[in-house]
N, C-alpha and C positions, 0 to 999 in steps of 0.2 A: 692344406690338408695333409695330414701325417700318416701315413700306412705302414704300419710293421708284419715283416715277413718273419711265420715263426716255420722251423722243420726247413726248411731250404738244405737241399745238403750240398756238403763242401767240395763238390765236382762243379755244380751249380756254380758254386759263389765263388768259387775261383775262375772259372771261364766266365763268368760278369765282369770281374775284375779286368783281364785280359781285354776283355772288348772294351769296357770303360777307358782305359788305360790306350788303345788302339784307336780309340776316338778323339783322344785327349778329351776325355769327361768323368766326370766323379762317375762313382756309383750309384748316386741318388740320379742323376742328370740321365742318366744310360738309361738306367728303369724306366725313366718316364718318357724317356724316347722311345722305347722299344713297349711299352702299353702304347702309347698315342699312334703309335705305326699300325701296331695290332688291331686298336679299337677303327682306327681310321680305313683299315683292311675289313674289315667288319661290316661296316656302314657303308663300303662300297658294292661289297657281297650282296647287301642288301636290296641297293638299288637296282644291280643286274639282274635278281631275282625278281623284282619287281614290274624291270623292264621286258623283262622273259614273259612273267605273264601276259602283259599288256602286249607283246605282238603277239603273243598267243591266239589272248583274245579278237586282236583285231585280221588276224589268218583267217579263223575260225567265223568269222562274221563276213567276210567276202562269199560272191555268190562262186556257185563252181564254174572252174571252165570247162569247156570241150577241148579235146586232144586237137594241136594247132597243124599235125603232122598231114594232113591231107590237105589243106590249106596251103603249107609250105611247099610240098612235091607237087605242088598245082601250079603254083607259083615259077618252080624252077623249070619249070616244062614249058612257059612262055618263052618264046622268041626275045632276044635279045633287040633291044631298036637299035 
């Protein structure tokens, strides 16, 4: 598949140049590295979002506790065996 960039301006396409060049890769090879990185940053965003809701949800569906702190100073007020 073919994509042409039109309006890119030449600060742009000179620091492409430089990084293609620092990669040792053409210009066409750099672009599609640098979208597949992008999109693949993307889709991972996604997932985390995803996964955010779902412990959300699954927080949110636990019953409440009770505060464990009288429990605990009960606890350390026993005798040691």
């Amino acid at each position: 598949m073919d994509l042409t960039i039109k309006g890119l301006p030449a600060k742009i396409h000179e620091r492409l140049k430089k990084i293609a060049r620092s990669h040792r890769r053409g210009m066409n090879a750099e672009i599609c590295h640098i979208l597949k990185d992008y999109v693949g940053s993307e889709e991972r965003c996604e997932r985390m979002r995803k996964s955010q809701d779902e412990l959300e949800r699954f927080v949110t569906s636990l019953r409440h506790m009770t505060d464990s702190t009288p429990l605990i100073r009960q606890d350390r007020r026993r005798p040691q065996r």
